[in-house]
C-alpha positions in Angstrom: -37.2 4.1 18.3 -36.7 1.7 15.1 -33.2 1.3 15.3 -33.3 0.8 19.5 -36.3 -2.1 18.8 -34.2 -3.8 16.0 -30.5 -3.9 18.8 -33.3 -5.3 21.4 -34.7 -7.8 19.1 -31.2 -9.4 17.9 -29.9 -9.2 21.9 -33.2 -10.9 23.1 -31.9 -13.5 19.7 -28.6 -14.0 21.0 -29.4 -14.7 24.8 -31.9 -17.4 23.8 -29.0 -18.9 21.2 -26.4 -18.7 24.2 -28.5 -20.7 26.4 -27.6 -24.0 23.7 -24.2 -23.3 26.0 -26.1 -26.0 28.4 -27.6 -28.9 28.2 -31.8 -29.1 28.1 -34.8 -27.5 26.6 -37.4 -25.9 29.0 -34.7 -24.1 30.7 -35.9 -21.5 33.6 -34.4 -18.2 33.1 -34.4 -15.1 35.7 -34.7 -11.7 34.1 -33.2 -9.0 35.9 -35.3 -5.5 35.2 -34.7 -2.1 35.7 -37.1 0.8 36.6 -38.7 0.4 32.8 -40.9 -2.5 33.4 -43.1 -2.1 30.6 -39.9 -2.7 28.2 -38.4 -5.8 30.6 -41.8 -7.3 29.7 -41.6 -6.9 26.6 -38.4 -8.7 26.4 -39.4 -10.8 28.7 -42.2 -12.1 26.2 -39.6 -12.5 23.2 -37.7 -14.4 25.4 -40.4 -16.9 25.9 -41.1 -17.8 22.4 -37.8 -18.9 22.4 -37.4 -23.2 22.5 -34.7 -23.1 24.8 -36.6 -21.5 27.1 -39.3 -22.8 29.2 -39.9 -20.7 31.8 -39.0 -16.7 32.2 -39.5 -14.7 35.7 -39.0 -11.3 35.4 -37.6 -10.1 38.7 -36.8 -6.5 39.6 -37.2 -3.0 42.2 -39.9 -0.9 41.9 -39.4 1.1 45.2 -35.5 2.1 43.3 -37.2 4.0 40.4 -35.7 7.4 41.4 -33.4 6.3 43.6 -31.0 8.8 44.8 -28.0 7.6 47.2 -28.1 10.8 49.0 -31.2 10.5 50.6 -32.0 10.1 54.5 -33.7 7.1 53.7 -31.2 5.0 50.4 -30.4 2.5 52.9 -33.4 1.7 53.9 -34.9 1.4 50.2 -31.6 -1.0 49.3 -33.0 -3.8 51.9 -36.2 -3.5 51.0 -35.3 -3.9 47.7 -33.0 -6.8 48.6 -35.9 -8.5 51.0 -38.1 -7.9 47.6 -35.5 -10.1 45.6 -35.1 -12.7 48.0 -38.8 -12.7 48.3 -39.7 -13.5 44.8 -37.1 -15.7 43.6 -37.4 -18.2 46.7 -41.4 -17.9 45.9 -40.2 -18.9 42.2 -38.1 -21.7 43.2 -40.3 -23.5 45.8 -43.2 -23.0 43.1 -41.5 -24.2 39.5 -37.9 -25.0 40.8 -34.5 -23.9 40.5 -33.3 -21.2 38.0 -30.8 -22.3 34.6 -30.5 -18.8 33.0 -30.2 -15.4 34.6 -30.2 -12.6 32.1 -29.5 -8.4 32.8 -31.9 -7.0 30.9 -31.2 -3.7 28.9 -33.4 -1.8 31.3 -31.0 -2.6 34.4 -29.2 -0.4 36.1 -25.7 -0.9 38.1 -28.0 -0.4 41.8 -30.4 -3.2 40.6 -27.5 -5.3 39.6 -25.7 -5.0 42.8 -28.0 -5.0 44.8 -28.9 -8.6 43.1 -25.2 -9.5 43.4 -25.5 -8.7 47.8 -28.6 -10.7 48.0 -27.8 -13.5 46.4 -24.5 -13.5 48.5 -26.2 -12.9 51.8 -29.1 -15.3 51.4 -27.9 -18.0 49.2 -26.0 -20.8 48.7 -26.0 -20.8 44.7 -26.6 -24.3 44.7 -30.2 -22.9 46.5 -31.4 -21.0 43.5 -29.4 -22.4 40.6 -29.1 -25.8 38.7 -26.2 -27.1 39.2 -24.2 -28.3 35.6 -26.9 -26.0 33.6 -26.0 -22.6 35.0 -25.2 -19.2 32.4 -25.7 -15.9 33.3 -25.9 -13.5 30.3 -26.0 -9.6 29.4 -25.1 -7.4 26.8 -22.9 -3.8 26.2 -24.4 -1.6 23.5 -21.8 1.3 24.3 -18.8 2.1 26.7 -21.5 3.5 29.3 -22.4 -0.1 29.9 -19.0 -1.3 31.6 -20.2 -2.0 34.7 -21.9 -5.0 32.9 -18.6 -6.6 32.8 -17.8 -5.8 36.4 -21.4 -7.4 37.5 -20.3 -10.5 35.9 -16.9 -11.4 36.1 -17.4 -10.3 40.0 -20.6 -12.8 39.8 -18.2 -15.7 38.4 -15.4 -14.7 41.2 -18.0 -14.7 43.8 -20.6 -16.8 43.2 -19.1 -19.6 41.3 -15.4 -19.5 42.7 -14.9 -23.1 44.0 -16.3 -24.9 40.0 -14.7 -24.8 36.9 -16.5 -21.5 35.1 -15.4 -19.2 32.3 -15.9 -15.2 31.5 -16.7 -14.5 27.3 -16.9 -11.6 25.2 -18.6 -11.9 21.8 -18.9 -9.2 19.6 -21.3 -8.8 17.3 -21.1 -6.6 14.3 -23.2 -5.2 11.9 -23.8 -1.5 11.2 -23.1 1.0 13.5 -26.5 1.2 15.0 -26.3 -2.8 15.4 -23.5 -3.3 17.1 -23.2 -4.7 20.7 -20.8 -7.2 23.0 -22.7 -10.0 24.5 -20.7 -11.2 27.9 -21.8 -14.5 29.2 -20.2 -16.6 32.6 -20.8 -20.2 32.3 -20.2 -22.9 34.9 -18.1 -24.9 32.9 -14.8 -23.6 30.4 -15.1 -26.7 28.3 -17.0 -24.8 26.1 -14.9 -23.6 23.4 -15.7 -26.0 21.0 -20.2 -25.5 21.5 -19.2 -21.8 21.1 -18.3 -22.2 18.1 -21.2 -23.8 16.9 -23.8 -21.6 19.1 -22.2 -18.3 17.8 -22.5 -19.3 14.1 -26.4 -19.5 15.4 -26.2 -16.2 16.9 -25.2 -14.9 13.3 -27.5 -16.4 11.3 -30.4 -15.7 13.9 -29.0 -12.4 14.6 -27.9 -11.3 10.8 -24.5 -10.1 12.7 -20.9 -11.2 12.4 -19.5 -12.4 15.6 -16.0 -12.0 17.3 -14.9 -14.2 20.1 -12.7 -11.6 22.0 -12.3 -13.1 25.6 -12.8 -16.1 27.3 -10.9 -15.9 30.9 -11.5 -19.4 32.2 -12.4 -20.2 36.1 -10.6 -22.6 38.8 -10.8 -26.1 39.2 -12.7 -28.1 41.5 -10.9 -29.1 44.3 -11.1 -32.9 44.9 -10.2 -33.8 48.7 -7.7 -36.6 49.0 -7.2 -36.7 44.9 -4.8 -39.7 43.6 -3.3 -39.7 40.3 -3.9 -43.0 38.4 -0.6 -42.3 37.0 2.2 -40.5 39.0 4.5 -39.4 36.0 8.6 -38.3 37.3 11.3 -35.9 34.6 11.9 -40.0 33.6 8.5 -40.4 31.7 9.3 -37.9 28.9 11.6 -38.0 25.9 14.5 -35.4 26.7 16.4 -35.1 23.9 14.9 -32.4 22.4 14.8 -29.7 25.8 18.5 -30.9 25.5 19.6 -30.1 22.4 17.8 -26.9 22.9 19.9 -26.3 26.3 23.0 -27.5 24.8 22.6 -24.7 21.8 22.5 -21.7 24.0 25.5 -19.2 24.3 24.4 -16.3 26.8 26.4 -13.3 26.1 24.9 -11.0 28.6 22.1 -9.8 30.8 18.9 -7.2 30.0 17.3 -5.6 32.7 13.8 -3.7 31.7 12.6 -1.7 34.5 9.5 0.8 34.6 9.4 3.7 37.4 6.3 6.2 38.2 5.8 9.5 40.4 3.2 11.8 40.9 6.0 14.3 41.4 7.2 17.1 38.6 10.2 15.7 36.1 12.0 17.4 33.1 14.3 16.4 30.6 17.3 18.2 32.5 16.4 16.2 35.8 15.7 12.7 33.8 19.3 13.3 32.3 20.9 14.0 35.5 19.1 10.6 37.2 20.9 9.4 34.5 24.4 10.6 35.0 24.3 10.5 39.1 23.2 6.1 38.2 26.3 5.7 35.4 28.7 6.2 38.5 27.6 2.7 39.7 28.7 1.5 36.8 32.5 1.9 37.3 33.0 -0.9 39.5 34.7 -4.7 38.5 34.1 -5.6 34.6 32.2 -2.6 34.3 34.7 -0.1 34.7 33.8 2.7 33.0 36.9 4.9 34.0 38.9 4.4 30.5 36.0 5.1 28.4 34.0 8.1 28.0 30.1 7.8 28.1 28.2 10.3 25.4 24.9 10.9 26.3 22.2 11.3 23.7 19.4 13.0 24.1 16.1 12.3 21.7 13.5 15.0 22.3 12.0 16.0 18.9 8.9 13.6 19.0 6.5 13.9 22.1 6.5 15.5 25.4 9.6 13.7 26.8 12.7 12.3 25.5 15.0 9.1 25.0 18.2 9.4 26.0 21.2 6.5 25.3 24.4 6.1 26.4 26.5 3.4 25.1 30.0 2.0 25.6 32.1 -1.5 24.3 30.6 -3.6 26.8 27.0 -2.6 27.4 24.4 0.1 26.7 21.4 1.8 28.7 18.3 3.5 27.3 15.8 5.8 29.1 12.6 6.7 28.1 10.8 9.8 29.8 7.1 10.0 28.7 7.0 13.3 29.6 4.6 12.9 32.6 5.0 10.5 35.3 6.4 7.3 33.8 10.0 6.4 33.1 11.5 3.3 31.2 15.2 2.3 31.8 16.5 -0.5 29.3 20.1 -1.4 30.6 22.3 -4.1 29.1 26.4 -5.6 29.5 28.0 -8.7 28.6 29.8 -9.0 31.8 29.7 -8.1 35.5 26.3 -7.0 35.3 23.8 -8.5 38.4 20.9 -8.3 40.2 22.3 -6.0 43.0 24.5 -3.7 41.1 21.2 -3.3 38.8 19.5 -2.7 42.0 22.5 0.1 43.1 21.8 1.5 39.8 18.0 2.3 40.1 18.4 3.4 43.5 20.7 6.1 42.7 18.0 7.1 39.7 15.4 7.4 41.7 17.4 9.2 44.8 15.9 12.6 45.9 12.9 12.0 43.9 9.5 10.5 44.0 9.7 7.7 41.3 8.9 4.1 42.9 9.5 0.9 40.4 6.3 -0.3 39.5 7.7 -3.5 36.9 10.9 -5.0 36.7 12.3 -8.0 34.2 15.4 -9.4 34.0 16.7 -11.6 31.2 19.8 -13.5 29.8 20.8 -12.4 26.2 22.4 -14.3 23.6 22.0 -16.7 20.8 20.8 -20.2 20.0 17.3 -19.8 22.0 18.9 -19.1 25.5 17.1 -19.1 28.5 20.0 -19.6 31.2 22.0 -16.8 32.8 25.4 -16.7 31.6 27.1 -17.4 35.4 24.4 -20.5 35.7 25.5 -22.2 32.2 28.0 -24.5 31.5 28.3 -26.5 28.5 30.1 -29.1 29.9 27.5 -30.1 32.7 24.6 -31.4 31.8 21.3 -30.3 33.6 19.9 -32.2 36.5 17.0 -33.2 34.6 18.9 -35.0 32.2 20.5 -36.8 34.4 19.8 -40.5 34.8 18.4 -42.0 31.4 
């Protein structure tokens, strides 16, 4: 297939243009291959004439081709496949030395790749098969049948390189239709922003594709035992006049509350609305008193499976939104009396004698003039702690 040979040659382009990511020439690079050796060695030998590569071991299962989980005997063909791995990469690395690159090839398969992942956690320490400071590990989606790509690796960075500073990427590269593909790539160190740039303007022009970065998820730090700033810096050590002026233009005016509820259980717009009525009753209470004023339900259901319904009065206002399924957003708002436990009161009387369960809940002080303190924490008068002294 043409159009198949022409997405394998630019992929084989970009994974030899990714490896610039570290430092060296000659690099050694492990090729993990599927049941289709024939084509792994063929990529194998594009890789090769690459200069950044020195060195390619194609590595892989023969005894999987066919596999079939069911079987009597799948357990026992996983460790011997695993023994097999272990076999040939220590034979590798005792012979020519430790690995820099380790690439899925297009013929792997999510058993080969985890099966990779459990031997190299069971027999390894990573430092035992990989160089350390010169580490990527590099694959490629073609379609959305190839997520577990991005599972194998961002589990391989959790895993495998938890305890160094490492980094998850997604490039996309575009062309036609028939070109198009996301190359994923972990590397041991997230400072790498900056030779991305660089290395993925070589992927176009090596690849005649237009690149996207669309992720890069960056990895923990090294811890460092007994670690000693060579400057302690205290609240005293920066410039606060502008947090204060910022602090001092704030009038809070009220309080949001956004919460999200779920159930696997039936709902209808009659229910939703009566939820809604049975929670307004916790409503009459203190500054909230509701008692004077009559509450008008609307009800929204013209667009959608669900509805909206909003109820409104002088000092406050709640929305709900049923999706029409399981899910159910309540948006409630007052300038005064409204709190965390009469909030709470309220969504426990919405969700009494039915399944919904909160699943996300945000709170948040409303006003004007960038405010970010709750209306009973502020007062203009008093100056924040943090302020204090200087």
């Amino acid at each position: 297939d043409v159009a198949y040979k022409a997405k394998q040659l630019s992929i084989n382009n970009a994974f030899a243009d990714m490896t610039q990511l570290i430092e060296g020439n000659e690099l050694k690079a492990l090729l993990l291959c599927g049941d289709d050796m024939a084509t792994c060695e063929s990529n194998s030998n594009a890789l090769k004439g690459k200069d950044s590569i020195g060195q390619v071991v194609n590595v892989g299962c023969p005894m999987v081709k066919d596999f079939n989980r069911f079987s009597e005997n799948a357990e026992e063909i996983l460790d011997s496949c695993m023994n097999h791995l272990a076999e040939t990469i220590e034979m590798s690395v005792e012979k020519d030395g430790l690995f820099n690159v380790i690439i899925v090839d297009s013929t792997a398969n999510k058993i080969i790749t985890s099966v990779f992942a459990r031997t190299f956690k069971d027999f390894y320490d990573k430092y035992d098969v990989l160089e350390k400071g010169k580490i990527i590990i590099l694959s490629a989606m073609t379609d959305r049948s190839d997520e577990w790509h991005e599972n194998f690796l961002k589990s391989f960075k959790e895993k495998a390189l938890l305890s160094d500073p490492a980094v998850y990427v997604e490039v996309a590269l575009y062309g036609t239709a028939d070109d198009d593909f996301k190359l994923l790539l972990v590397s041991e160190h997230d400072d790498i922003v900056n030779k991305l740039k660089v290395v993925t303007k070589s992927v176009e022009t090596t690849t005649g594709l237009e690149s996207e970065v669309q992720l890069i998820n960056g990895g923990l730090w090294l811890m460092q035992d007994d670690f000693k700033a060579s400057h302690p810096y205290s609240p005293d050590d920066y410039d606060k006049t502008s947090p204060l002026e910022q602090w001092k233009s704030q009038h809070p005016l009220g309080l949001q509350t956004i919460t999200q509820m779920e159930t696997k259980g039936p709902l209808s717009k009659e229910w939703v609305r009566n939820l809604l009525v049975n929670a307004m009753t916790s409503l009459s209470v203190s500054s909230l008193d509701l008692i004077d004023e009559e509450i008008q339900i609307q009800e929204y259901d013209d667009l959608g499976d669900g509805c909206v319904l909003m109820a409104t009065w002088r000092e406050g206002s709640v929305f709900v939104l049923w999706d029409g399924r399981g899910h159910v957003d309540i948006n409630l708002f007052a300038y005064e009396g409204l709190d965390s436990l009469k909030v709470k009161h309220f969504n426990n009387l919405f969700q009494r004698r039915t399944a919904l369960s909160t699943v996300l809940y945000d709170e948040h002080p409303r006003g004007f003039g960038r405010v970010v303190s709750y209306k009973h924490d502020f007062d203009p008068d008093v100056e924040p702690h943090w302020a204090q002294g200087k």
